[in-house]
C-alpha positions as CSV (number, residue, x, y, z in Angstrom):
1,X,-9.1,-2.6,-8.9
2,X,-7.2,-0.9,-11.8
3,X,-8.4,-0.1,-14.8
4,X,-5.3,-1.3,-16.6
5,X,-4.9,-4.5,-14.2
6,X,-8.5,-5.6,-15.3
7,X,-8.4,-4.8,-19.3
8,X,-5.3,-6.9,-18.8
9,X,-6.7,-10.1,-17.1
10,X,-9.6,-10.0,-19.1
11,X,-8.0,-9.9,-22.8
12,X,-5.5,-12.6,-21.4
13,X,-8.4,-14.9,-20.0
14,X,-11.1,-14.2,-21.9
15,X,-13.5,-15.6,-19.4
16,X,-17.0,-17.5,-19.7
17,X,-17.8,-15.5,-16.3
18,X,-16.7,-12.5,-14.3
19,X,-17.5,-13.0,-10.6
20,X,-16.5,-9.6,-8.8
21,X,-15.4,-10.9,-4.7
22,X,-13.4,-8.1,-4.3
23,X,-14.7,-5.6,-1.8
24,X,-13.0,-3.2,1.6
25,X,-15.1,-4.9,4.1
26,X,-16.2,-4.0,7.6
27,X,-17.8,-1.1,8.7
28,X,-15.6,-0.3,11.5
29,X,-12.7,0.4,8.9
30,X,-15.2,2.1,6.3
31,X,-16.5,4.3,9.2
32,X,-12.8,5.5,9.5
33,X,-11.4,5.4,5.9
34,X,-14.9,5.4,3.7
35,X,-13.1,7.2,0.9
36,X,-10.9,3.6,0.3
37,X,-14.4,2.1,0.1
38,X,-15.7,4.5,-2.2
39,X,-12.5,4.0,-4.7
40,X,-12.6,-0.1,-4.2
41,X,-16.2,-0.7,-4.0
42,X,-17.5,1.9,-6.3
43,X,-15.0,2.8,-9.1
44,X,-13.4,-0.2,-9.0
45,X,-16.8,-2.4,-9.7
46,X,-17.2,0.3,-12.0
47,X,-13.8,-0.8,-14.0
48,X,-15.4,-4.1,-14.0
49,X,-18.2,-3.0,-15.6
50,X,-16.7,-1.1,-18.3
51,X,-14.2,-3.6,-19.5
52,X,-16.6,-6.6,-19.2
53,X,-19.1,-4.6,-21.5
54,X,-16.4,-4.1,-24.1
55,X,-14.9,-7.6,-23.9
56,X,-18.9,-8.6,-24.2
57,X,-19.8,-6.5,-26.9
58,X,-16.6,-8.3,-28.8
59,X,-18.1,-12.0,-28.2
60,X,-20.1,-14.1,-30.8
61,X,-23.3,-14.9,-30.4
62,X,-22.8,-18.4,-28.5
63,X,-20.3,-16.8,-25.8
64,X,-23.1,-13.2,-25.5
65,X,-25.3,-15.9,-24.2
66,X,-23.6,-18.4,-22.2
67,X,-21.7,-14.9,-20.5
68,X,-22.7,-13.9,-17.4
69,X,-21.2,-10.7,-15.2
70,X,-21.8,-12.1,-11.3
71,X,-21.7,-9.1,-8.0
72,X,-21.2,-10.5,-4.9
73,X,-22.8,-8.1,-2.5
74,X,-23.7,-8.2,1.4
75,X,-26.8,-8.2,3.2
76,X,-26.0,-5.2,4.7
77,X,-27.7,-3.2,2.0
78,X,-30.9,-4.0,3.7
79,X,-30.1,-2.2,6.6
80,X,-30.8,-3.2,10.3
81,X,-33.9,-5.6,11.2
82,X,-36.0,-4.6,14.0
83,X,-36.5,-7.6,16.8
84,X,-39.4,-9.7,15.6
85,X,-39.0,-8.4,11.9
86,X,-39.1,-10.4,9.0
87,X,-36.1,-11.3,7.0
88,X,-35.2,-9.4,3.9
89,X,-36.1,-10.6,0.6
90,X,-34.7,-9.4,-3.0
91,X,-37.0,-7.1,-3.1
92,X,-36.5,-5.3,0.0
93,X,-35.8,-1.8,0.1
94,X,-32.3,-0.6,0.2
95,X,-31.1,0.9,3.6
96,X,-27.2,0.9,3.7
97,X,-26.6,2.7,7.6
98,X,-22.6,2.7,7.1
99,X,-19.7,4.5,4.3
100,X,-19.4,0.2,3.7
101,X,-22.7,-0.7,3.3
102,X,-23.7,2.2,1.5
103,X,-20.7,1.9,-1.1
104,X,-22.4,-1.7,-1.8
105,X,-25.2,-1.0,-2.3
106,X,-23.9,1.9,-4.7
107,X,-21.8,-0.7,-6.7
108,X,-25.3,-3.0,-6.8
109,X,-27.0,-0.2,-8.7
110,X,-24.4,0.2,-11.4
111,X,-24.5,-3.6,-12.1
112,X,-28.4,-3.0,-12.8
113,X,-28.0,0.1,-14.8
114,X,-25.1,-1.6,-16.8
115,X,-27.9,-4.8,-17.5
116,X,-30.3,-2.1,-18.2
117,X,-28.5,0.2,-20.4
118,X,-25.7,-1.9,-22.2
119,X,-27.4,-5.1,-22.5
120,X,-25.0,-6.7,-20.0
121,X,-25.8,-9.8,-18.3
122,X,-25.4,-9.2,-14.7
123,X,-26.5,-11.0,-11.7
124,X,-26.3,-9.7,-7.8
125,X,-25.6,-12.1,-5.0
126,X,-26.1,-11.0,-1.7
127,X,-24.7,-12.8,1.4
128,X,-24.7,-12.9,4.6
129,X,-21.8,-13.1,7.5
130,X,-19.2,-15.7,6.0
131,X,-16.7,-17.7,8.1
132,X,-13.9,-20.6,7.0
133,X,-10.5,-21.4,7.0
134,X,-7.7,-18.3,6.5
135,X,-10.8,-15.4,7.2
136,X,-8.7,-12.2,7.9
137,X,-8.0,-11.7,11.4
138,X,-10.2,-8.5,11.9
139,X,-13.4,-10.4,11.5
140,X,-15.6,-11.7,14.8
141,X,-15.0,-15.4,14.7
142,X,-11.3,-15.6,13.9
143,X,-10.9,-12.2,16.5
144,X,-12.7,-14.3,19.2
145,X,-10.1,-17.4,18.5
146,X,-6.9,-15.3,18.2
147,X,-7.3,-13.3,21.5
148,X,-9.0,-16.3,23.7
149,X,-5.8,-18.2,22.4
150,X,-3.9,-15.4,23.3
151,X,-5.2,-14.8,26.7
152,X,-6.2,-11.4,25.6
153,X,-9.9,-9.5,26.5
154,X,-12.2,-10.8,23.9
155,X,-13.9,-7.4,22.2
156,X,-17.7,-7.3,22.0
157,X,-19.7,-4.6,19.7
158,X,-22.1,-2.5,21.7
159,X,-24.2,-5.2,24.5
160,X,-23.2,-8.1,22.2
161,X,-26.8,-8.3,21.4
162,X,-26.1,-7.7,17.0
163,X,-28.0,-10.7,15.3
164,X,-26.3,-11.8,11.9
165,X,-26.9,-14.8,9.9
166,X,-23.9,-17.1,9.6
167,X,-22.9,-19.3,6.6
168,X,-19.8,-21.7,5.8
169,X,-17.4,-20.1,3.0
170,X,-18.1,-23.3,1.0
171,X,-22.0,-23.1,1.4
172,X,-21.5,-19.5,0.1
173,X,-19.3,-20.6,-3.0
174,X,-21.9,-23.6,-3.8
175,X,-24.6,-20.8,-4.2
176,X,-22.4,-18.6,-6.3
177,X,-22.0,-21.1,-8.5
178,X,-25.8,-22.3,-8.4
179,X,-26.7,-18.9,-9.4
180,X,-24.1,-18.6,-12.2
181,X,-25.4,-21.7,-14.0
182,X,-29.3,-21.4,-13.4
183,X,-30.0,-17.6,-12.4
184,X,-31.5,-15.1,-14.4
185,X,-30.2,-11.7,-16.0
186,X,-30.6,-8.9,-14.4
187,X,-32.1,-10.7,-11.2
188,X,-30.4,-10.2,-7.6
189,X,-30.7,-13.8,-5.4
190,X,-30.3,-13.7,-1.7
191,X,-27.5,-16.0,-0.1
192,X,-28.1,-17.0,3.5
193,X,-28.0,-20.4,5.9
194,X,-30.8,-19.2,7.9
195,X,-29.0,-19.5,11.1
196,X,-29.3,-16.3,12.8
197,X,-27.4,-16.2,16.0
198,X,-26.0,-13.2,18.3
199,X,-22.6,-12.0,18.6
200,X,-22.2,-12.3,22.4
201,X,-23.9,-16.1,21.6
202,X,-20.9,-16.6,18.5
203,X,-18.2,-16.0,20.9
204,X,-19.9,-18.0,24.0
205,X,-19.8,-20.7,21.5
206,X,-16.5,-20.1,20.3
207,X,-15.2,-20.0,24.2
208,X,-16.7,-23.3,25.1
């Protein structure tokens, strides 16, 4: 995310609401290449920040509080959950485990200090696995289709035995835009469809 790209698209727009999606995703490819998620995740939620606050600070009073600066974040931060372990809550503590998780959790902080410093409305949403229609081929689900299609050897992490929690794109946007008109400043809200499931069981499904 450009500096120049995002002065530009703001000034043009001049939007009610910034909602940051963009994000290098998946920690295989952050584990190889963590310095692209360190420039996208980190500096470039930092160019958000920096250009919203000045495009804020220009507002009039009814747009300042109507405004809202929206992170969409992972659940990764959390770290790993033990078997048997309770799910994490908002105000769990931070455990990133991967260059990708870590580079989240990184850009979630600087929304928070940007709230607290600058006055900055900002909001965190964090999500758990997504799936849909058109999800970029390196992810599990769309993986598991193209090389059972394919005839190919379907690729399994570790045993297979990885829990996640899985939710509909759609579900996801629904919550986004639940928390943009009735969340609170400066709070961080949880996304999830509680329906924990794991990987080897995602692609026995998928097969069938």
């Amino acid at each position: 995310i450009r500096s120049e790209d995002v002065k530009g698209v703001i000034d043009t727009f001049k939007p009610d609401w910034i909602v940051n999606f963009a994000a290098e995703t998946h920690v295989d490819n952050s584990i190889c290449a963590p310095e692209q998620f360190i420039n996208t995740n980190i500096l470039g939620t930092y160019n958000l920040l920096f250009h919203a606050r000045n495009y804020f600070e220009r507002c009039n009073t009814s747009k300042k509080n109507t405004f809202r600066f929206l992170h969409v974040s992972t659940d990764e931060i959390y770290g790993s959950l033990r078997k048997n372990q309770d799910a994490s809550t908002e105000v769990s503590t931070l455990k990133p485990s991967s260059p990708y998780s870590a580079s989240k959790a990184s850009a979630d902080c600087l929304v928070i200090a940007w709230n607290v410093t600058y006055g900055l409305p900002g909001i965190i949403t964090n999500c758990s696995n997504n799936y849909g229609p058109f999800q970029f081929k390196e992810k599990l689900i769309p993986k598991t289709i193209l090389n059972a299609i394919n005839g190919n050897q379907i690729p399994v992490y570790g045993n297979g035995s990885q829990q996640r929690d899985w939710i509909f794109v759609d579900d996801h946007v629904e919550g986004i835009l639940a928390v943009l008109k009735n969340g609170l400043v400066g709070e961080r809200y949880n996304i999830g469809a509680e329906d924990e499931k794991p990987n080897l069981e995602v692609i026995a499904s998928i097969l069938e």
